[in-house]
C-alpha angles and dihedrals in degrees: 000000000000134000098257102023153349137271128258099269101051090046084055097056091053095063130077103013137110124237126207152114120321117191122218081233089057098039091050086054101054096041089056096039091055136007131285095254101056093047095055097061095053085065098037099247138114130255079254102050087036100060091038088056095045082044089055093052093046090252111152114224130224114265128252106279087018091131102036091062084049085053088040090055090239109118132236127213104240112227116247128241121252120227112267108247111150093355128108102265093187124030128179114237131160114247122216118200121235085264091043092054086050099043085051094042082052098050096046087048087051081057096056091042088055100043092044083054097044091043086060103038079058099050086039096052115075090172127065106230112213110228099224086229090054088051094044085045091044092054100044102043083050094059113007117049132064130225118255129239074267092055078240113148109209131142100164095169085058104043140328116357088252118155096183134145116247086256097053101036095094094055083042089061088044095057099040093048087042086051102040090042088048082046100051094058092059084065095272120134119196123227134169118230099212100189091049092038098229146129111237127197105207121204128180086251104025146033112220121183120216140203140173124204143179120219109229117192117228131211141162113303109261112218111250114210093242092059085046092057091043091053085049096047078050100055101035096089111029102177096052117046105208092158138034123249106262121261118237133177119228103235144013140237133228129195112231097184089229117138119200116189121209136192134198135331109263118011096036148179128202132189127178140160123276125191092266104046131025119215089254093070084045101065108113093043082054108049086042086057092053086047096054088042096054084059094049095049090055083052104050082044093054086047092051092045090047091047081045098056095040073056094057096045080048094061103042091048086058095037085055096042084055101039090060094044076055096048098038092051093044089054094040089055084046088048085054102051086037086067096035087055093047095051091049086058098044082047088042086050091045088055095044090061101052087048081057104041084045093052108040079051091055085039084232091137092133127162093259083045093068105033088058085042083055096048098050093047092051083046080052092055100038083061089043103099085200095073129061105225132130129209121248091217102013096057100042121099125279112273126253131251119227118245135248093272120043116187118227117199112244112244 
């Protein structure tokens, strides 16, 4: 493992499982339902770990042979479990489901597959290729770009995401062209994002980004005896300022030569170099890791897409659902004032014909009598929600205001 990550491998085995409580009743029962092996890598350990686990919970283990006489129909007397005792009776361990295990055996086949080809490409190329990008990188971080407060070069909107020190930018050129140009074989092209300021890795099925930086150490600023002079020149005339107060940093950095490789965002790898091997011994580990990560990170992409989508059913099947509680109780209240009206002009026509019948027997019928009779039944009408009618008044816009000047024709 490196000092800032994990190789591709054991990434793989930390996502996508589930982690909880397993019992010593259940894990007696799986190591004696199945063999050692394939139980193992539904918990992402090995046979060894494994066995030295189950030994540690006072779980017996299945003998030697114990398998080929199942396969070989003859049966086998399961060992019994010992009371617990001082033994763990529950351990925490992450399951993987049967697709899971798969998914994990064919990405760490997809590694050795990568690093056999990059082992090869290597043996097989005598000349170092420049990658265009290292020598454009190369040119601009020499003369035209100025150390940091760090002593850091880096300049990633003009050429390769690289934070080195002055002494360790050529080998950081070396690395990066060795690593892009191994890269590029396994199908990756390089490109610089200018506005971002990054370095991506494009694959045909993943964008990686990529940096390469260089640990500096830091510790308290040490006077120099320049700065001493200049705080003296400060303090020898009080009374008449003639110079500024020099200006120190607070503390001071100090190169370590130690490169550290990372890849992506999340997921993401990281390589860097320990005291017994350097990155440049590590390669083909390395390319195989962004490899393997290029395809984790398609797969963690499809997932999300797939969770997003499930999302987005989600939220038209609750939209609608609300949409048609909207509609039906918007009908259902309609449905209400459609009666209500109803019921004030059967009660307006009930009335009217009492107003009729009372004035044709006091022989009051005059002409005023049924003009106002045939307004009130078309008023009637106008409030029935079974007839179709508008009302001349009723139904016309609101009227106007006038406004604050009103303009008065001159006689």
């Amino acid at each position: 493992m490196s000092a800032i990550g994990f190789p591709l491998q054991e990434a793989a085995i930390q996502a996508g499982g589930r982690m909880g409580a397993i019992t010593r009743k259940d894990l007696y029962e799986e190591v004696w339902a199945d063999p050692v092996s394939e139980v193992a890598k539904r918990y992402s350990l090995s046979d060894v770990g494994l066995a030295k686990l189950c030994r540690t919970m006072g779980i017996p283990l299945p003998p030697r042979g114990c398998w080929a006489k199942v396969r070989s129909g003859e049966g086998v007397k399961r060992a019994s479990l010992p009371k617990a005792g001082s033994f763990r009776e529950v351990v925490m361990l992450t399951r993987y489901e049967p697709a899971q295990v798969e998914a994990r055996i064919q990405a760490k086949e997809r590694v050795k597959k990568v690093k056999l080809a990059v082992d090869s490409a290597n043996q097989q190329s005598k000349q170092v290729e420049q990658h265009p990008l290292v020598v454009a990188t190369r040119k601009h971080l020499s003369h035209h770009v100025v150390a940091t407060e760090k002593g850091l070069l880096s300049a990633p909107d003009k050429g390769l995401d690289l934070e080195v020190t002055k002494g360790s930018l050529e080998r950081a050129l070396l690395l990066v062209n060795a690593l892009v140009m191994g890269l590029g074989k396994q199908g990756a092209r390089v490109e610089v994002n200018a506005e971002k300021k990054s370095t991506l890795l494009v694959f045909e099925h993943a964008t990686i980004e990529l940096k390469i930086t260089e640990k500096v150490r830091r510790r308290d600023h040490v006077e120099t005896p320049e700065e001493t002079k200049a705080k003296e020149r400060y303090w020898r005339n009080p009374h008449a300022r003639v110079v500024e107060y020099p200006n120190m940093p607070r503390y001071d950095y100090l190169p370590t030569g130690s490169l550290a490789i990372s890849a992506g965002r999340w997921p993401s790898r990281g390589w860097a170099d320990t005291d017994r091997r350097r990155l440049e011994s590590r390669l083909p580990e390395v390319i195989a890791g962004i490899v393997g990560l290029s395809f984790e990170i398609r797969d963690r992409e499809a997932e999300e897409a797939r969770k997003e989508e499930a999302r987005r059913i989600a939220r038209e099947e609750y939209e609608a659902a609300i949409k048609a509680r909207k509609e039906e109780r918007e009908a259902f209240e309609q449905l209400e004032r459609n009666a209500q009206s109803w019921e004030r002009a059967s009660r307006l026509r009930s009335y009217l014909q009492s107003v009729e019948s009372n004035a044709k027997l006091s022989g009051d019928m005059s002409k005023d009598v049924i003009e106002w009779l045939a307004w009130a039944h078309a008023k009637a009408d106008w409030l029935d929600p079974l007839i179709s009618v508008s009302d001349p008044i009723l139904d016309a816009p609101e009227p106007k205001g006038p406004g604050w000047y009103i303009d008065f024709e001159e006689e």
